[in-house]
C-alpha positions in Angstrom: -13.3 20.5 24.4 -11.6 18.6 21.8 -11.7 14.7 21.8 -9.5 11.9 20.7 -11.9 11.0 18.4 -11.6 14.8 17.0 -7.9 15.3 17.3 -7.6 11.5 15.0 -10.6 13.6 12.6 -8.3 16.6 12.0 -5.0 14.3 11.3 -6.8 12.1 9.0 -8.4 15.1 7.3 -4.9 16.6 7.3 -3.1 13.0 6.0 -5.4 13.2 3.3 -4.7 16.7 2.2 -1.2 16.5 2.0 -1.7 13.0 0.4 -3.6 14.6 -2.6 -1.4 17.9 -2.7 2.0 15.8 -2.4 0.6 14.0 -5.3 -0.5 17.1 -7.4 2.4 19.2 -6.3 5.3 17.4 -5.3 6.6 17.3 -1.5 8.9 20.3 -2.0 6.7 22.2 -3.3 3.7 22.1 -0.7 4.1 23.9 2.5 2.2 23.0 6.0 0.5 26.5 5.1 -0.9 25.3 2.2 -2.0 21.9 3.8 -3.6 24.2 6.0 -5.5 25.9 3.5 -6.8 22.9 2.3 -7.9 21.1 5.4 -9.3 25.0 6.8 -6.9 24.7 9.8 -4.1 27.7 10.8 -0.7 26.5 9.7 -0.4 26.2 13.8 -2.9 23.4 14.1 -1.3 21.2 11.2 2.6 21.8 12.7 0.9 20.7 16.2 0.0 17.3 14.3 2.7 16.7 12.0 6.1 18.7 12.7 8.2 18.7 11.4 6.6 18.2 7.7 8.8 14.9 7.1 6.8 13.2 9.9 3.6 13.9 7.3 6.0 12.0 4.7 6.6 9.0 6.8 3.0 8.5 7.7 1.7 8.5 4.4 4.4 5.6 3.4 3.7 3.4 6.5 1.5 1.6 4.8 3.0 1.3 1.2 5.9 -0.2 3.6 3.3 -3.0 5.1 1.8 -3.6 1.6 5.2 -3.9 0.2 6.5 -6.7 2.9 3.3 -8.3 2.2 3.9 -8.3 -1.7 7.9 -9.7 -1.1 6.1 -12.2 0.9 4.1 -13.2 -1.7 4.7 -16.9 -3.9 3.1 -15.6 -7.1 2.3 -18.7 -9.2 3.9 -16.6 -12.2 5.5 -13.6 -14.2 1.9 -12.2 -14.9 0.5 -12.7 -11.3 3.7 -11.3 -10.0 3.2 -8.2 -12.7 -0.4 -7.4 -11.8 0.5 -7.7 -8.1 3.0 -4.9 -8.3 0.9 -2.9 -11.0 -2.1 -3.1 -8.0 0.9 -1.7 -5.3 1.8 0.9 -7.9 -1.2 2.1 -8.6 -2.6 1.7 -4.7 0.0 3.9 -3.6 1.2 6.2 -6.5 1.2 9.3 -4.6 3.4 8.0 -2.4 5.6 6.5 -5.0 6.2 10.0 -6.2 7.0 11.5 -2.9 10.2 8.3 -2.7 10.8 9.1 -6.4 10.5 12.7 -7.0 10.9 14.4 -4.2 12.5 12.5 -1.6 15.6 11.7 -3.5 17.3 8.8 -5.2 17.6 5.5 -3.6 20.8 4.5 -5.2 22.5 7.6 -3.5 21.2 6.8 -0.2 23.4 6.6 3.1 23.3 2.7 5.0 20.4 3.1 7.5 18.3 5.4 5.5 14.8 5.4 4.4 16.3 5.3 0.5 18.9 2.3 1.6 15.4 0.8 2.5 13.6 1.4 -1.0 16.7 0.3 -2.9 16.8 -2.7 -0.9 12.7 -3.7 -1.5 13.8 -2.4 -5.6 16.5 -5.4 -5.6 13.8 -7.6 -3.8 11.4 -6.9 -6.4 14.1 -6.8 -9.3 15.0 -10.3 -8.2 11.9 -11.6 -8.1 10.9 -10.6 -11.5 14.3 -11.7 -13.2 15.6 -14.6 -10.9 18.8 -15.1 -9.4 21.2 -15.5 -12.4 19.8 -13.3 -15.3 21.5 -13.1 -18.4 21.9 -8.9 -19.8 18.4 -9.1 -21.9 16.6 -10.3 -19.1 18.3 -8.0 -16.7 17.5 -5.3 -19.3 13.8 -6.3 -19.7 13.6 -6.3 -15.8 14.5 -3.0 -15.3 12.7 -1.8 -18.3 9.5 -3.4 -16.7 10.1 -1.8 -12.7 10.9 1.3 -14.9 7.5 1.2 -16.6 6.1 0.9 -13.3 7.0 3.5 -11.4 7.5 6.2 -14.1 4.6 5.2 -15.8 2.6 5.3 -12.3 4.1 8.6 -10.8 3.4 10.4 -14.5 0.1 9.5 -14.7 -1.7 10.8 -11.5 -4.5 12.5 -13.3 -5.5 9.1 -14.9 -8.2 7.0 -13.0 -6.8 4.1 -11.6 -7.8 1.5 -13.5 -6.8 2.3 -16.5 -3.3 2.8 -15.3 -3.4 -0.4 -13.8 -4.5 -1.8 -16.9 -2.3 -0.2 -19.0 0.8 -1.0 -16.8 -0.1 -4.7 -16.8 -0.5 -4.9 -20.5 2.9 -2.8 -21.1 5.1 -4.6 -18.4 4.1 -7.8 -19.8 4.8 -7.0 -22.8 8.5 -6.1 -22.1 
């Protein structure tokens, strides 16, 4: 007989799987099958958890969503503090920042009331936050360079260990 405490097991176990396979593979090109494989379930028991596989998607960015409210609520005393916070969410939650950016689609083609109108949206949070209200074009520039930096430099690095692309992501957006 199989307990609540067994059934929350297996979708953890599963959550993790597709977390490091997403990250390794890209969203498109992982199957529930091969999820499956990895967790040493049937295809069956994974789709009973999580179907369709877009409901795997949107747990795994539940909390980057909570951590991200929590950095826009943030008063950061300055640039660097405000850098190193967003290189820490970055890195924290680089696998999913590759599902959003790679495979998900882009957020600036996104529908009103979509998951990508939401990303764009915390984007022009963060874009504002690093820049200011009223930027003139280099410092518009240099704040896109920097989120740019961030996320590419996250997403293309998943083999790295995460501190030295935390590191290196502090020391290069601050240097922009």
């Amino acid at each position: 007989m199989t307990t609540l405490d067994d059934a929350q097991d297996t979708r953890s176990r599963i959550l993790a799987a597709a977390r490091e396979l997403f990250a390794e593979r890209g969203y498109a090109a992982t199957s529930l099958a091969d999820i499956a494989t990895a967790v040493g379930l049937t295809k069956t028991a994974v789709a009973y958890h999580f179907h369709p596989k877009d409901r795997l998607a949107a747990e795994l960015i539940a909390p980057a969503a909570d951590d991200i409210f929590t950095l826009l609520g943030t008063d950061f005393p300055d640039r660097r503090a405000l850098v190193e916070g967003l290189a820490e969410f970055v890195v924290r939650h680089r696998a999913v920042l590759r599902l959003l950016m790679e495979d998900l689609g882009g957020a600036d083609e996104a529908p009103p009331g979509s998951p990508g109108e939401a990303i764009r949206t915390f984007r022009d949070v963060i874009f504002a936050k690093l820049v200011g209200t009223d930027p003139d074009p280099e410092t518009r520039i240099r704040g896109w360079a920097v989120l740019g930096a961030l996320q590419w430099g996250v997403v293309q690095t998943m083999d790295l260990p995460a501190e030295t692309v935390k590191a290196a992501l502090v020391r290069s957006a601050l240097a922009i």
